[in-house]
N, CA, C and O atoms as CSV, one atom per row, in Angstrom:
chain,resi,resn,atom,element,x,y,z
A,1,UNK,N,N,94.531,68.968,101.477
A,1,UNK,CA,C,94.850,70.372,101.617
A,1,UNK,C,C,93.608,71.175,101.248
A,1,UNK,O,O,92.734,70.793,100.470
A,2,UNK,N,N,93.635,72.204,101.830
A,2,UNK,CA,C,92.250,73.027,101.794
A,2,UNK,C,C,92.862,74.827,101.384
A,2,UNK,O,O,93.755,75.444,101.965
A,3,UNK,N,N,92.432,75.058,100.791
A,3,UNK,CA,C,92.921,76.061,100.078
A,3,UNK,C,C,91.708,77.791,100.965
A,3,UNK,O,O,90.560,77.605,100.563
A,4,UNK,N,N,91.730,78.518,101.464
A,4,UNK,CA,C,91.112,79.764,102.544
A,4,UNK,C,C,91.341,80.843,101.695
A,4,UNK,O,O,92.536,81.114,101.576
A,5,UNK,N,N,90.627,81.490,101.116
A,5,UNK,CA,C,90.250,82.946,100.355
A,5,UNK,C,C,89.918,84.307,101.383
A,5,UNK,O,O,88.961,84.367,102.155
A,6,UNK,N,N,90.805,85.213,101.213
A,6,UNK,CA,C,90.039,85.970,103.042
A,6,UNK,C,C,90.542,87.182,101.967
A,6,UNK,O,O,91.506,87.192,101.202
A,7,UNK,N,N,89.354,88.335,102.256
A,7,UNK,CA,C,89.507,89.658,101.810
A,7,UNK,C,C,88.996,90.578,102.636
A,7,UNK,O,O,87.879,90.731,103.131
A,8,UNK,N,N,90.412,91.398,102.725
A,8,UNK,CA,C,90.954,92.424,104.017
A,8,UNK,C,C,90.378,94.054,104.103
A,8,UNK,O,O,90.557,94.615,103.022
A,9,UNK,N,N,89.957,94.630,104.776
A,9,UNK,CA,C,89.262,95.709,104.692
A,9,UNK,C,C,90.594,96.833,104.384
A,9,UNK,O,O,90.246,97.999,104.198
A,10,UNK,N,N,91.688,96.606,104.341
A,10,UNK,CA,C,92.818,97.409,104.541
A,10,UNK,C,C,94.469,96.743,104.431
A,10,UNK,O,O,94.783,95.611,104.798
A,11,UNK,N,N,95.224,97.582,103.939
A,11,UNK,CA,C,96.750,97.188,104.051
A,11,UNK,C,C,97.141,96.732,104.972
A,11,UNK,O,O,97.759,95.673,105.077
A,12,UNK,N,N,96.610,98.018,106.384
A,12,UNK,CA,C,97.746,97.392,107.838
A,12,UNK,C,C,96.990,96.176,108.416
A,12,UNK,O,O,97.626,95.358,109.081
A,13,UNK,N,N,95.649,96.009,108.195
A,13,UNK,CA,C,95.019,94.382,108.805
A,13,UNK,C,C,95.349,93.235,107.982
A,13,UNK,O,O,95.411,92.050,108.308
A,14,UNK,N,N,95.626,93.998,106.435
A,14,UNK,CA,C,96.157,92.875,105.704
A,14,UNK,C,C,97.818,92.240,106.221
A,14,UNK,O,O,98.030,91.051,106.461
A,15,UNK,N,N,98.565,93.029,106.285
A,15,UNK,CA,C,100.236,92.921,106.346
A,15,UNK,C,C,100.077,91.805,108.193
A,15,UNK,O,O,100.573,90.697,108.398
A,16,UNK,N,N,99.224,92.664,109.196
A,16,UNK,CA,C,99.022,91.630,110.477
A,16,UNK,C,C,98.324,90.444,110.234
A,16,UNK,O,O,98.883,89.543,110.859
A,17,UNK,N,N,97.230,89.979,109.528
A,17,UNK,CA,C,96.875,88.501,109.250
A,17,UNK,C,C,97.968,88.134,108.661
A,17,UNK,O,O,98.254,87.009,109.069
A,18,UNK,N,N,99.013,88.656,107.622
A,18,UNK,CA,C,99.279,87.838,107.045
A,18,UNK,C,C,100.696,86.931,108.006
A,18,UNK,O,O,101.118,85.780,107.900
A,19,UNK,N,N,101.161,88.237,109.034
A,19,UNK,CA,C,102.040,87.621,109.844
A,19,UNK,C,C,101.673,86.717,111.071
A,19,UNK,O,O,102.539,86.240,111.803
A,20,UNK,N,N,100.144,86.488,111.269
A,20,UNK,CA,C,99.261,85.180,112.194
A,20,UNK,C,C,99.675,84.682,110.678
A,20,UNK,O,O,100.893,84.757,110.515
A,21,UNK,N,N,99.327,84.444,110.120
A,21,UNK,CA,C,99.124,82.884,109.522
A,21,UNK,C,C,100.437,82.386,108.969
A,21,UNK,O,O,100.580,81.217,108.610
A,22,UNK,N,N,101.330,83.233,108.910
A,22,UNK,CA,C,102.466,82.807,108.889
A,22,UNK,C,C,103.247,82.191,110.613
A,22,UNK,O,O,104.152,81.426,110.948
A,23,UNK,N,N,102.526,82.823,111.103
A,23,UNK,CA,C,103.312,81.988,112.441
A,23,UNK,C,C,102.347,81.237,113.041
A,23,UNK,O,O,102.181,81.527,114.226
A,24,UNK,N,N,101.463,80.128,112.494
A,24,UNK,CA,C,100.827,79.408,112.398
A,24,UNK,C,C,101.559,77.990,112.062
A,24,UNK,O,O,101.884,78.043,110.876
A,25,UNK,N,N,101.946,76.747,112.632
A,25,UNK,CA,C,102.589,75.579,112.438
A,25,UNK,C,C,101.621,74.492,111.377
A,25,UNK,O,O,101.795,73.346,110.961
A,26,UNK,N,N,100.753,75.325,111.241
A,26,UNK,CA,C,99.969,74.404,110.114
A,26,UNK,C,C,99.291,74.850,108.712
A,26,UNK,O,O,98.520,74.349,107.893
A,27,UNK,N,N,99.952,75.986,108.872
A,27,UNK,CA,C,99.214,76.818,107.555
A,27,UNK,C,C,100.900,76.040,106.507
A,27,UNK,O,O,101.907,75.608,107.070
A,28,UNK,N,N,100.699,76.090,105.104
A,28,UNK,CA,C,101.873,75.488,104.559
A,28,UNK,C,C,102.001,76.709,104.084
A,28,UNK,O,O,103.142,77.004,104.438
A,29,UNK,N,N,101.502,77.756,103.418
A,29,UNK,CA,C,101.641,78.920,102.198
A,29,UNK,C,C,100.671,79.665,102.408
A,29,UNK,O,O,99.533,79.339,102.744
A,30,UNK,N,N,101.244,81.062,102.146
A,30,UNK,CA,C,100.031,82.395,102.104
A,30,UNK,C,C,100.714,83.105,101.145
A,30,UNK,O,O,101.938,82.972,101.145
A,31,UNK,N,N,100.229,83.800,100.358
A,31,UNK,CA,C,99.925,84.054,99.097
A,31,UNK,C,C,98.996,85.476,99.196
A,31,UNK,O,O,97.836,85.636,99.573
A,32,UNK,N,N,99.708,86.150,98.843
A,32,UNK,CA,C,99.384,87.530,98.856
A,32,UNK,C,C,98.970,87.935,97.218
A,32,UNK,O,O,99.771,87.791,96.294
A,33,UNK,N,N,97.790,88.384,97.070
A,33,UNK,CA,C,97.509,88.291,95.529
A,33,UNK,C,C,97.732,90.342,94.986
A,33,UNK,O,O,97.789,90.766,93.832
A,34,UNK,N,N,97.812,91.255,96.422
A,34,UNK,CA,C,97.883,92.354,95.930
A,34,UNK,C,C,99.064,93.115,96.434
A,34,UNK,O,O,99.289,93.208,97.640
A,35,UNK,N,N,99.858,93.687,95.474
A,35,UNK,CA,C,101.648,94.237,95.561
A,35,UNK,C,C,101.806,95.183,96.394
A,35,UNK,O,O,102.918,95.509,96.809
A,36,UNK,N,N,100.301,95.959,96.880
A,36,UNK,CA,C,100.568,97.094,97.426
A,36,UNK,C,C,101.139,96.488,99.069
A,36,UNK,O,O,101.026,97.202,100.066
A,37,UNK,N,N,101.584,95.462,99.110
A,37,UNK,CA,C,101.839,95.300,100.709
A,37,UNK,C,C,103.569,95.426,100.739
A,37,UNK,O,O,104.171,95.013,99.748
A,38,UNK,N,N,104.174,95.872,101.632
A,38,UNK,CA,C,105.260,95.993,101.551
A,38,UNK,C,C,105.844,95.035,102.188
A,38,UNK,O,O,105.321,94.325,103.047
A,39,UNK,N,N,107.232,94.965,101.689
A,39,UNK,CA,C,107.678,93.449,102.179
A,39,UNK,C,C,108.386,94.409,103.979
A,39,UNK,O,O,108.648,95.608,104.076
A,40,UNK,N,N,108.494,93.433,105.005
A,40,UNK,CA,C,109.040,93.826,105.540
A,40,UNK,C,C,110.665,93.639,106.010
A,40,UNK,O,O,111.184,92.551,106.259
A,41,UNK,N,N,111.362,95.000,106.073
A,41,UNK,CA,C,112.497,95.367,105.761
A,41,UNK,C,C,113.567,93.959,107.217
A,41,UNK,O,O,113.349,93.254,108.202
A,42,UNK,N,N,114.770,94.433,106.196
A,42,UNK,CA,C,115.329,93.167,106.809
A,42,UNK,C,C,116.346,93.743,107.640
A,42,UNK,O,O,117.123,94.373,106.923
A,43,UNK,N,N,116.692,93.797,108.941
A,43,UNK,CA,C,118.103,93.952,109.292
A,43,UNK,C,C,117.574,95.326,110.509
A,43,UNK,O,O,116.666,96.026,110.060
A,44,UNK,N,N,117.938,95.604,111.545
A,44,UNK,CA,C,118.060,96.346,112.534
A,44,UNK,C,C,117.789,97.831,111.968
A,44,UNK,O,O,116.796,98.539,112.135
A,45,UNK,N,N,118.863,98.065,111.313
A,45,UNK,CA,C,118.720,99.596,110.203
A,45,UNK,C,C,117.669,100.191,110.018
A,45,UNK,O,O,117.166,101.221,110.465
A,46,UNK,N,N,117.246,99.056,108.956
A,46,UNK,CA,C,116.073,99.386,108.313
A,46,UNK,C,C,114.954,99.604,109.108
A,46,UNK,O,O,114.301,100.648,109.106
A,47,UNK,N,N,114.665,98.329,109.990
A,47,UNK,CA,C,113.777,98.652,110.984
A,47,UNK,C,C,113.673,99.692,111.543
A,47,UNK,O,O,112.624,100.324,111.666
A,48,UNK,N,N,114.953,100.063,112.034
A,48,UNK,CA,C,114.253,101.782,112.994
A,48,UNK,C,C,114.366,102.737,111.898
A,48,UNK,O,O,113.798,103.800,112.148
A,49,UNK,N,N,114.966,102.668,110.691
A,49,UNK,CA,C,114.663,103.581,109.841
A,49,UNK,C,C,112.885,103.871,109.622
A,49,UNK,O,O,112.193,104.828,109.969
A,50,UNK,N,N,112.567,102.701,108.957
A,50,UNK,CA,C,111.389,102.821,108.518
A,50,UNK,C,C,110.244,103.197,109.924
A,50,UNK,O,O,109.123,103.633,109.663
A,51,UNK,N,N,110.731,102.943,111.536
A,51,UNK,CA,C,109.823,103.529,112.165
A,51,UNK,C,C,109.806,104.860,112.610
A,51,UNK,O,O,109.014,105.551,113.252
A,52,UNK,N,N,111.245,105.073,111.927
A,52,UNK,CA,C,110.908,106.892,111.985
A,52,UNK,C,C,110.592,107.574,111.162
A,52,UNK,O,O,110.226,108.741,111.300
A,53,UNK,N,N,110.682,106.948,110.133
A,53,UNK,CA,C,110.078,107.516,108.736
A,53,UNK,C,C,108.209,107.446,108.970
A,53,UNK,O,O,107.595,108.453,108.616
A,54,UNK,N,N,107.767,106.800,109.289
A,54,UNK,CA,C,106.629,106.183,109.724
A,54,UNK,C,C,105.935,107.466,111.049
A,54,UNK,O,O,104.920,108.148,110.909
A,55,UNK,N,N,106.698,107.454,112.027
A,55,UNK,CA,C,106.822,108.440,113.189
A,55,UNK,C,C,107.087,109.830,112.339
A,55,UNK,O,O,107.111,110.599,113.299
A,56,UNK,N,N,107.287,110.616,111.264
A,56,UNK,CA,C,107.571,111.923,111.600
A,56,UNK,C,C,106.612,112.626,111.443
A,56,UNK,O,O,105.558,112.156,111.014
A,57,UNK,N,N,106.764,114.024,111.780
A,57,UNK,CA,C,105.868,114.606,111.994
A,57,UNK,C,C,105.351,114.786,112.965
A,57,UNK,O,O,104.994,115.918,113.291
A,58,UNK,N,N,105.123,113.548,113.842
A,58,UNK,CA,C,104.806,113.587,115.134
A,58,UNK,C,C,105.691,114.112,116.114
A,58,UNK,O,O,106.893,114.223,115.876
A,59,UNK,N,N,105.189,114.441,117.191
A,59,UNK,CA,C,105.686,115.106,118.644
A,59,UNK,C,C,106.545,113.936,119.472
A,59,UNK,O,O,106.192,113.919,120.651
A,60,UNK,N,N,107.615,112.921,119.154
A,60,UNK,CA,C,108.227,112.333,119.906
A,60,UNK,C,C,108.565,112.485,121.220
A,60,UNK,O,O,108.484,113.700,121.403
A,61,UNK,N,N,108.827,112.076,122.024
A,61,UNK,CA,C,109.328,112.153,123.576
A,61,UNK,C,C,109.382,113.558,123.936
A,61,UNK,O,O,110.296,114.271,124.350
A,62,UNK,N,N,108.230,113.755,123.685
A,62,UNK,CA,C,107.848,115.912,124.035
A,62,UNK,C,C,107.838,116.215,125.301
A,62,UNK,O,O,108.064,117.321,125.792
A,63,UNK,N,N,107.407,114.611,126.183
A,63,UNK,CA,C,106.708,115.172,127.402
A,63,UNK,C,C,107.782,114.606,128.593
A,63,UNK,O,O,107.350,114.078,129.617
A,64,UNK,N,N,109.749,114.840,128.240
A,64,UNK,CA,C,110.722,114.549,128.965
A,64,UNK,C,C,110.855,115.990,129.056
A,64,UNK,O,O,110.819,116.687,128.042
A,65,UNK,N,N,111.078,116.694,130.756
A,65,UNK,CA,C,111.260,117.875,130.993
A,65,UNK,C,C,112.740,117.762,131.032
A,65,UNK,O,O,113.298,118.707,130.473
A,66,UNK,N,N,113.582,116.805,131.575
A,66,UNK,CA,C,114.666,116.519,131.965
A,66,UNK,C,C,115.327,115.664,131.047
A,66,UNK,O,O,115.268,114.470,131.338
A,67,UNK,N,N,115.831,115.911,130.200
A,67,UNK,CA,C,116.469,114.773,129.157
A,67,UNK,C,C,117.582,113.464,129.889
A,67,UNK,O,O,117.726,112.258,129.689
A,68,UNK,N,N,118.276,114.580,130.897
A,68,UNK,CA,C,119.846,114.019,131.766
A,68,UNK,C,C,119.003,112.854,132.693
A,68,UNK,O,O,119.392,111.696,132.846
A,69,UNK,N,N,117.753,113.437,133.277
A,69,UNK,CA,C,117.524,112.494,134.482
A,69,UNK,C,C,116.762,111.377,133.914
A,69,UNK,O,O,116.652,110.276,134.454
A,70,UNK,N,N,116.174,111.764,132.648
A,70,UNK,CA,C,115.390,110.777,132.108
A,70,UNK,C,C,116.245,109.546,131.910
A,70,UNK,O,O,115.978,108.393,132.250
A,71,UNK,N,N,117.553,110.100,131.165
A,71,UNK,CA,C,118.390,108.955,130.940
A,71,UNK,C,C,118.844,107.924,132.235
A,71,UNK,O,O,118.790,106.698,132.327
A,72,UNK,N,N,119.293,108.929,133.150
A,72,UNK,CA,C,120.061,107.952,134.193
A,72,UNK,C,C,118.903,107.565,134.688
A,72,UNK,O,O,119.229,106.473,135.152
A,73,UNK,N,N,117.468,107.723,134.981
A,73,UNK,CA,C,116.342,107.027,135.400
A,73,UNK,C,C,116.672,105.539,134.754
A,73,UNK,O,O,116.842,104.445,135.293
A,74,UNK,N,N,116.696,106.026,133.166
A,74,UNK,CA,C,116.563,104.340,132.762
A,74,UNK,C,C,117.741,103.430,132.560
A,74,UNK,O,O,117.746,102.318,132.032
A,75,UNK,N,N,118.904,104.219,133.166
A,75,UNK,CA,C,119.518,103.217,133.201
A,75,UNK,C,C,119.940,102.266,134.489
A,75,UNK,O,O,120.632,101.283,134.753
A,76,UNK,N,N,119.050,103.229,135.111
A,76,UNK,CA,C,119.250,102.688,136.817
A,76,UNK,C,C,118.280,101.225,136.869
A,76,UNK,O,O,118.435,100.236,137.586
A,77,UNK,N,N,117.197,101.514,135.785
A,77,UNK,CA,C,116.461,100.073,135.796
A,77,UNK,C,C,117.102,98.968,135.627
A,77,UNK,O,O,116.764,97.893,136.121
A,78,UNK,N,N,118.044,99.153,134.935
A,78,UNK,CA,C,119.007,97.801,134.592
A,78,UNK,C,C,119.881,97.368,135.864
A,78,UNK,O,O,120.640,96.401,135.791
């Protein structure tokens, strides 16, 4: 076993390596040595919670003139 030391310029490049080397079939353990990473949330909920929490502030779906046609547009894709 060979033990890999890697230091991350940042949180969000840290939290994405750490999910490659977790979906990696040969890595055994990764080991996160600093708390500030957040675990990621479990369950449907949470997920779109936290991406709108993440999203506010911003200008969401600003640029639908038509809300009605937008919808039946996409549901005609199906």
């Amino acid at each position: 076993m060979t033990t890999v030391t890697v230091l991350v310029d940042n949180e969000q490049n840290a939290a994405l390596l750490e999910k490659m080397l977790r979906a990696l079939s040969f890595v055994e353990t990764v080991n996160i040595d600093h708390p500030f990473l957040a675990e990621e949330p479990k369950g449907s909920y949470k997920k779109l919670k936290k991406a709108i929490d993440k999203a506010e502030g911003h200008d969401l779906l600003t640029d639908i003139d038509d809300p009605s046609k937008w919808q039946k547009n996409i549901r005609d894709e199906w």
